[in-house]
N, C-alpha and C positions, 0 to 999 in steps of 0.2 A: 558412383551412382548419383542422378542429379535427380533433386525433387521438386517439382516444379508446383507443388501444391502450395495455397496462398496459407497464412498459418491463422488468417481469422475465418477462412471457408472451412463449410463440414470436409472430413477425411473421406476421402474416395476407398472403400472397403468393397473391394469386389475379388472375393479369392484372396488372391496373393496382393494386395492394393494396399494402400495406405490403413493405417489405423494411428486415429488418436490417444495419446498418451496424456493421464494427467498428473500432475508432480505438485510434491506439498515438501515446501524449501524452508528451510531456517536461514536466519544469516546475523554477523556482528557486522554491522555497515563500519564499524569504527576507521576502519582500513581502507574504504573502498568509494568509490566516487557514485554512488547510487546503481541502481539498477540497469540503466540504459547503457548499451555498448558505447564506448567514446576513446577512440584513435588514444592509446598512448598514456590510457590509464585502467585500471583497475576496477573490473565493475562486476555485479553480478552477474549481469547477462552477459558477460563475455567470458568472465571466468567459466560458467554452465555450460554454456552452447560447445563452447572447446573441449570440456570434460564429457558432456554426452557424445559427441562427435568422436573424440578416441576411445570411446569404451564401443559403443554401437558400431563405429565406422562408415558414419555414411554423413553427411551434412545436415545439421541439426537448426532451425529456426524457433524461438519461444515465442509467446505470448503471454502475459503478464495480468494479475489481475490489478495490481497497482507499479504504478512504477515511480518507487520510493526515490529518496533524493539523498544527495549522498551523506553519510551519516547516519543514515536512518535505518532501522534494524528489524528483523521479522521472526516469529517463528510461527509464526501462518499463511507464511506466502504462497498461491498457487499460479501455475503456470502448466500451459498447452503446448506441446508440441507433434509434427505427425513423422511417423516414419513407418517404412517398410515392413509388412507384415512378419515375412520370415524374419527380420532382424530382428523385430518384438520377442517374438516367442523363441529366439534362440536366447535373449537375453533376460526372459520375465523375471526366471528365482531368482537371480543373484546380481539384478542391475543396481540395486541400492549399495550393495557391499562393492560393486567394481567401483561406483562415484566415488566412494568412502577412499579406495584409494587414490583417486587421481585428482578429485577434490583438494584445495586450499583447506586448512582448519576453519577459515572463518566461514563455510559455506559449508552445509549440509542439504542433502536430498534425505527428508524422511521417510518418505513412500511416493511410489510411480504405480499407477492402474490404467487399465485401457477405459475408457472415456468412452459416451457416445458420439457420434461422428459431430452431433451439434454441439459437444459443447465445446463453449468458449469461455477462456478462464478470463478474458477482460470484459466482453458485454455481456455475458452472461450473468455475469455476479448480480445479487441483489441484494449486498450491504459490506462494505467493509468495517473494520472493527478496527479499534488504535489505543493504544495508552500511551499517555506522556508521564512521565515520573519526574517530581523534583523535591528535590528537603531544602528546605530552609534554616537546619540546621547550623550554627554555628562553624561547627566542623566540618561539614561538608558533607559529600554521602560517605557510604561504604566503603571501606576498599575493593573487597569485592563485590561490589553495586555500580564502580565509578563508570563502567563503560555505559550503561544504561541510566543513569540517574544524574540529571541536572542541578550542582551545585547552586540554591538560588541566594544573593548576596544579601535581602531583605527580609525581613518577618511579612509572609502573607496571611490574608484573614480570609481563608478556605470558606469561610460562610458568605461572603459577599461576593467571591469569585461563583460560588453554586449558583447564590441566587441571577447573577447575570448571566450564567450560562444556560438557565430556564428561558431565559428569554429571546433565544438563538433558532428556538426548536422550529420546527418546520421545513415546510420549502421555500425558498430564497433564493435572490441571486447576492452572493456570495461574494462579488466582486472588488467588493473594499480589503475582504481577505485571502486573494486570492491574485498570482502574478496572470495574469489574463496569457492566454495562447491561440495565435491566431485560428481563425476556425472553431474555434472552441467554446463553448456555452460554458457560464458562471454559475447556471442556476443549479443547487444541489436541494437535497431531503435531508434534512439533520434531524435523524431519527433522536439521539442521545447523545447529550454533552454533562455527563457527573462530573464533582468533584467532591473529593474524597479524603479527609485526614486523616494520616494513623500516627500518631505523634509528629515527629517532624518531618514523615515523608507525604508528600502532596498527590495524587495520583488524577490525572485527568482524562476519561473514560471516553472517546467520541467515535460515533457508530453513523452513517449515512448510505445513501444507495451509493456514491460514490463521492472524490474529494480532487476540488483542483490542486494545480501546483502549489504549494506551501499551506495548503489550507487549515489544515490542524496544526502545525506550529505559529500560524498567523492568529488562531482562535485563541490558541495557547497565551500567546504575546497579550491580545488584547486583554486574557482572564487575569493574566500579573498586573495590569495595570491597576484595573479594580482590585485586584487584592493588596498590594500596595496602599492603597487610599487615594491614585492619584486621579482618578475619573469616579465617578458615580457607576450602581451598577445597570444602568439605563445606556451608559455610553457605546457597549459594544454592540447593541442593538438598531442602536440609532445611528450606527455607520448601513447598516444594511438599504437607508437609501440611497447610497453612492452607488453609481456607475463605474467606477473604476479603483483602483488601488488605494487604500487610504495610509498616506505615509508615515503617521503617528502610528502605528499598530507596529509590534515590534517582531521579528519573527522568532521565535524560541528556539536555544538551540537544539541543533538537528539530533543529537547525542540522546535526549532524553527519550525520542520518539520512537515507538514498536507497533509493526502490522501484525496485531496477535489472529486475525482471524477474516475468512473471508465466509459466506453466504451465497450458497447458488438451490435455485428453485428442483422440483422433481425432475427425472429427465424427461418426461413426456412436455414438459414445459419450456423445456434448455432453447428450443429454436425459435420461440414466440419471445421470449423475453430477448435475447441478444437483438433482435429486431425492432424492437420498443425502444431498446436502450441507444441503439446506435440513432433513431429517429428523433430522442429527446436529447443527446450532445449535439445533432445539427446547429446552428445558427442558421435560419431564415431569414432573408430579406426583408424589410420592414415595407 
């Protein structure tokens, strides 16, 4: 059965028609080259689409509210996909438990529901959520922490890292921390950038309508610098008048970072905002 439906259009639900399904995924990036399908390695969306595909039986397309990078790890992540009515409902009670089996361990599907036709798990969102963890501990982190928690090799001073991550807040173009992709606008909302010390573990809390390529472990990078002592804590702000990438900014590694949570409006709402959203990642002509 071929399904020719686009996977960021509403689901065609008429009778026996399409219906949108939405999926709230976990995953240990540790293993896996990010999100994105990529020829000849290990990803999550390739690992998924394959597993939904042999359990449903029918060709399976996702959509992504964030598409993590590789390393990078979730247990908030949501994704859209549509398929065939009768296949849904042959499959509703016990689609979590078939993934369970044909799933990898490092990837879980927590819960699938049917979705209104609008929504869309990438423009529809309105905030993604992230923590990055690191100890500066001597010893390093946890044993059982190490997949998630960034060994960092210097004493950081968590209070001068907060104070310049105040100074981040708003809307920006984000460009100095952020690998630019063609077509694609810089400018993001940085609702919340905390930091946080609980003895030796660091935690850095960053929340926006949405985040370019590397952008919170680029933010990450720049809050070690200041915490280190080797910038002031003015310096990460005052990249924000750059146009482009700024090469002293260092990108943290990818290990420490987790998409714990995504953000979507009521449904009577789902089709105005994916339409806003897609209209403010435009780039216009100057």
């Amino acid at each position: 059965m071929n399904i020719q439906q686009h996977p960021d259009e509403p689901a065609t639900d008429s009778g026996g028609g399409l219906v949108r399904l939405r999926l709230r995924v976990q995953y240990d990036g540790a293993g896996l080259h990010g999100w994105a399908r990529q020829p000849g390695q290990r990803t999550v969306q390739g690992d998924l689409e394959e597993g939904l595909s042999r359990v449903l039986r029918v060709p399976v397309a996702l959509t992504v509210a964030g598409r993590t990078d590789a390393g990078v790890h979730a247990t908030g992540q949501v994704a859209h996909c549509d398929v065939p009515r009768p296949v849904w409902e042959a499959q509703r009670e016990r689609l979590v438990r078939r993934l369970r089996g044909v799933l990898p361990p490092d990837i879980a599907v927590t819960a699938v529901e049917e979705a209104p036709a609008d929504f869309d798990a990438r423009f529809g969102a309105l905030a993604r959520h992230y923590v990055y963890r690191l100890t500066d501990a001597p010893e390093g982190p946890p044993p059982l922490r190490r997949a998630d928690t960034v060994g960092w090799p210097r004493r950081l001073d968590a209070d001068a890292m907060a104070v310049a991550a105040a100074l981040l807040l708003g809307e920006h173009d984000f460009a100095a921390f952020c690998r630019r992709r063609e077509g694609a606008s810089t400018v993001r909302a940085l609702l919340a950038l905390d930091v946080r010390r609980e003895g030796p573990l660091i935690t850095v809390s960053a929340s926006a309508d949405a985040f370019c390529h590397s952008m919170v472990r680029s933010l990450v990078g720049g809050l070690t610098v200041v915490g280190e002592g080797r910038r002031p804590v003015n310096w990460p702000a005052a990249l924000l008048a750059r146009a482009e990438r700024a090469g002293e900014v260092p990108v943290a590694p990818a290990a420490g970072l987790t998409l714990v949570r995504v953000d979507y409006p009521p449904d009577d709402m789902l089709a105005a905002r994916a339409r806003l959203t897609r209209a403010r990642r435009e780039i216009r002509p100057a």
